[in-house]
C-alpha positions as CSV (number, residue, x, y, z in Angstrom):
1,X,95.1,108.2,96.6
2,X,94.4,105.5,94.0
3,X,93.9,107.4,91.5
4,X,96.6,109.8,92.0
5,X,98.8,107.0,91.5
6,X,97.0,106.9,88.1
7,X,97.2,110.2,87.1
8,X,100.5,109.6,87.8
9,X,101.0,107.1,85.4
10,X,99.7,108.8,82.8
11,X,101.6,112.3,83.6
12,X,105.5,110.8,84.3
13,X,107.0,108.9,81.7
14,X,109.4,107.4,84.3
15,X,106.6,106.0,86.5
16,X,105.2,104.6,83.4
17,X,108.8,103.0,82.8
18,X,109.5,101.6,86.0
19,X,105.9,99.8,85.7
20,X,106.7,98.5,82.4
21,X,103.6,100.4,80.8
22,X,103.4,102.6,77.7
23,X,100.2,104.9,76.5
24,X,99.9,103.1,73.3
25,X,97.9,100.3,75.9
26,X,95.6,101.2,78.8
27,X,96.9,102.1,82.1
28,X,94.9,99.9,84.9
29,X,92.2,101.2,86.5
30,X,91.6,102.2,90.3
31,X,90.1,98.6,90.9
32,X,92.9,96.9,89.2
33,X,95.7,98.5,90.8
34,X,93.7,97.9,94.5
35,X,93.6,94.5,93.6
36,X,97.2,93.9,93.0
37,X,98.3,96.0,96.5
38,X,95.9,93.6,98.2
39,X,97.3,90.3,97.3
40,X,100.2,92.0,97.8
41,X,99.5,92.5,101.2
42,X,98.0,89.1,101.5
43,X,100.8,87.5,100.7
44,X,103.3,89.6,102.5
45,X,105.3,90.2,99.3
46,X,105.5,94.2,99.6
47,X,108.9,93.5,102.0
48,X,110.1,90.9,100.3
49,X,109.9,93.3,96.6
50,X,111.5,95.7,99.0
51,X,114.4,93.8,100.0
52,X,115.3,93.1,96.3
53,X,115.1,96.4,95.0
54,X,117.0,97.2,98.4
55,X,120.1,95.4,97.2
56,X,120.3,97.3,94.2
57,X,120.5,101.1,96.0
């Protein structure tokens, strides 16, 4: 699944966008992008990033 999200940021220029990255740098790896849903996990912030974007819809 990982690495779909990868592809996936290589393939839609939106995604890419949205994640503030561009091709002219590298797009993180698998272990990168695992490491940044685990401390968001770990620190409960998935909900609160949620909420925010929440407010704007």
């Amino acid at each position: 699944m990982i690495r779909r999200w990868r592809d996936t940021l290589y393939e839609i220029e939106s995604m890419r966008r949205f994640a503030g990255l561009t091709l002219t740098k590298p797009i993180p790896d698998e272990t990168t992008i695992l490491n940044f849903r685990y401390l968001l996990e770990t620190h409960q912030l998935g909900r609160q990033i949620f909420e925010e974007i929440k407010q704007y819809l």
